[in-house]
N, C-alpha and C positions, 0 to 999 in steps of 0.2 A: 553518463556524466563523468567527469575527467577529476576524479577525486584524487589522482594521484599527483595533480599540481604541488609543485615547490611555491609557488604562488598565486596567492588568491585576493581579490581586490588590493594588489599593490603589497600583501602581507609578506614576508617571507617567511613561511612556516614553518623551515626547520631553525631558525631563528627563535622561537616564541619563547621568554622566557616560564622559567617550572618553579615554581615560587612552593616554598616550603611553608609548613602549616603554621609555624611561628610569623612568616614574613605576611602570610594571607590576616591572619589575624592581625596584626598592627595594621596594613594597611587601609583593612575593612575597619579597625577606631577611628583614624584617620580621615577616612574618607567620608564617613558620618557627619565628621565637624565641619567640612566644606573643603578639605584640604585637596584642591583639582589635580593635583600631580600625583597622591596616593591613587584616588579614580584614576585616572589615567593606567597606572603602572598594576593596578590591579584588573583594570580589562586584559591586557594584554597580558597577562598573568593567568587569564581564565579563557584565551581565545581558544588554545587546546581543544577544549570542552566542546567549546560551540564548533569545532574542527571533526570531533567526534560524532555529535550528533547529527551532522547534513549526511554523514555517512550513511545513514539509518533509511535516507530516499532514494537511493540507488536508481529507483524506476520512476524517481519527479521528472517530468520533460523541462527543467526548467537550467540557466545556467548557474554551474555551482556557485560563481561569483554573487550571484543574486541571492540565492540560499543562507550563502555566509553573512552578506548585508544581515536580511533577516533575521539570522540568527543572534547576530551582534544586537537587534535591537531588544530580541527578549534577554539577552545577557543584562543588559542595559537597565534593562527596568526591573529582574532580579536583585541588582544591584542594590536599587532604590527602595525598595521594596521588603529589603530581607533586614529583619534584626538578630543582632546576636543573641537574644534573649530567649530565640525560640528554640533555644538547644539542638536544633540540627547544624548536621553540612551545609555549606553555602552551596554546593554542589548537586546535595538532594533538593535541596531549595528551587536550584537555580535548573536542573533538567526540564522539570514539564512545564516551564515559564517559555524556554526555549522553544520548544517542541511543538507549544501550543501555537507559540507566533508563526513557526515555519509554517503547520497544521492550516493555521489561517490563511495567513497568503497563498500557498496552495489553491484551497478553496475559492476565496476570491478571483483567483485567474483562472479557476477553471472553466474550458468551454462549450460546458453546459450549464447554464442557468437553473438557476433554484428561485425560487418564490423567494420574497421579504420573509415570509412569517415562519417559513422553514427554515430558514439562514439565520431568524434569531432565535429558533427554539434552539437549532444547533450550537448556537455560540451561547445561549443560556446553561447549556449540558455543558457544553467545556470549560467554561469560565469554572463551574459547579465541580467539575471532575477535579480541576486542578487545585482548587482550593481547598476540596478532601484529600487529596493526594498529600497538599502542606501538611496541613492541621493532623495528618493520621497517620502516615506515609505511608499508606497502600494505597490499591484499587478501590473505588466505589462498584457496588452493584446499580444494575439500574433504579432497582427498588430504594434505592440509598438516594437517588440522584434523584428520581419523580418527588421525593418526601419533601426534599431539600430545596427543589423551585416550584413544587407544585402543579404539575403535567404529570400526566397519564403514562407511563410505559412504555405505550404504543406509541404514543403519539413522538416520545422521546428516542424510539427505533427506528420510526420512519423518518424522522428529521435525519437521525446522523447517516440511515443509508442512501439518504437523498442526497446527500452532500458527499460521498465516498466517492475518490475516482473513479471513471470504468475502466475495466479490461478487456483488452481486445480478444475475441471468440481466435485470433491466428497467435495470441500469446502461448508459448511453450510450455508445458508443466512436466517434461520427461521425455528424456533421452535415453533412450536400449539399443546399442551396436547399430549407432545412424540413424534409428527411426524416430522421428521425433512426433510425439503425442499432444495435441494444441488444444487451447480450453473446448474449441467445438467439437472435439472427440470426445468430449464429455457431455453434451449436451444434450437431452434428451429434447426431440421436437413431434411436439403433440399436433401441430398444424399442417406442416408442409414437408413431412417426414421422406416425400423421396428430391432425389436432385431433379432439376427443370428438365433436363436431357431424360429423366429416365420416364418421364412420362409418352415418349416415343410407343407408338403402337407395335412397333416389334421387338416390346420388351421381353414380351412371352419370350422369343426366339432368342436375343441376345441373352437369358440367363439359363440358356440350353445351353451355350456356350461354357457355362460352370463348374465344377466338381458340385460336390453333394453340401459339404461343407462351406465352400464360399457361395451356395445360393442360400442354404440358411443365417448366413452372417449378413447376406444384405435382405432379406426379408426382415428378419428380428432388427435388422437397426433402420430401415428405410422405409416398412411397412408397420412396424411396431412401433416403433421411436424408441428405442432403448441404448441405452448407453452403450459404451464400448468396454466398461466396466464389467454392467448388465451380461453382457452378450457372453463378455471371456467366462463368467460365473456362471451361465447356463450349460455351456459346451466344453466346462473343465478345461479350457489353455489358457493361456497371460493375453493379456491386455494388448502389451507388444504384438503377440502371434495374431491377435485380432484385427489390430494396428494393418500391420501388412495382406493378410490376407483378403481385408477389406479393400485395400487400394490396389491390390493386383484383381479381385471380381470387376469394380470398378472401370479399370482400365481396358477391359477386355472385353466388358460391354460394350464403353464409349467405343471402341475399335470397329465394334462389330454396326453399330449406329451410323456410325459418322463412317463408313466403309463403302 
């Protein structure tokens, strides 16, 4: 996403003005009475904010122009929503108001489908989250949150990881002098633990091909299922050394297969 735009939905952000805590407060009196030009001059006084928070999606596939939209419109309703009575920042106020609306939209486009009933346990837990967060301004625990609308735990885990983006098995998690390590080198697979090619009947032969050590790294990760975490902790070297040692066994089968 291109967050380093000078401009976004037509805004020119290094424009925005930085409103001092005396000007916020006058115009948050103000804008209580109906006065539309304080609103006005006080969004745009707090777009910063909502400039800060899209920052926080880095990995939303979505575009940032749209993100800011959204985020304008939980600004929006913070707005309406906050009294000065509650002795907080309009700012602590006004974060997970934001955060929540982007959160949502999100979800909504995402495409993978969720059931009704899990999309409103979800949005029951958020709405619930956020309005501990006001009234407390910290985190809720789960146990905090099941008490508070009346669902089970469980039931309030599985709603919200059923609604969490996924991640792609080819997403990066580390980088050691060029080798890059991807979530499925993490992955332990209990099912179909070797690749389609190595089920070739001259596997025997192709992993004569091996040193001592890269036939036990592909045994333990391809006949075991064990992680590449697993493996470096079994045979005392890094993760990385595992890393490459397993894609040069690899490649020296396929060679010897496909030969």
């Amino acid at each position: 996403m291109a967050f380093h735009k000078v401009e976004i939905c037509g805004v020119n952000t290094s424009a925005l003005p930085n409103l001092s805590i005396q000007e916020r407060e006058e115009l948050m009196t103000k804008l209580k009475t109906g006065d539309k030009a304080a609103r006005e001059l006080f969004i745009k006084g707090n777009l910063r904010l909502v400039l800060s928070i899209i920052k926080r999606f880095p990995n939303a596939d979505e575009n940032p122009d749209d993100l800011f939209q959204i985020g304008c419109i939980g600004l929006m309703k913070a707005i309406d929503n906050f009294k000065p009575e509650m002795q907080v920042k309009f700012s602590t106020y006004a974060v997970p108001m934001i955060i929540g609306e982007i959160r949502r939209y999100l979800r909504d486009n995402n495409a993978i489908r969720v059931s009704r009933s899990l999309r409103d346990t979800a949005y029951k837990v958020i709405y619930a989250k956020e309005n501990y967060v006001r009234a407390n301004l910290r985190e809720p625990t789960v146990q905090e949150i099941a008490s508070e609308i009346g669902i089970s735990k469980e039931d309030i885990v599985f709603a919200m990881d059923a609604i969490q983006t996924p991640m792609s098995l080819y997403e990066p998690v580390y980088t050691d002098g060029g080798d890059t390590l991807y979530v499925m080198d993490q992955v332990s697979d209990k099912k179909n633990r070797e690749e389609n090619w190595v089920e070739d009947i001259s596997l025997a032969a192709a992993m004569e091909r091996l040193n001592e050590r890269e036939k036990l790294i592909i045994v333990l990760r391809f006949f075991r299922g064990k992680t590449q975490m697993e493996v470096a902790n079994q045979i005392e070297i890094s993760q990385a050394q595992v890393s490459r040692l397993e894609k040069n066994a690899l490649h020296t089968m396929k060679q010897y297969l496909e030969g």
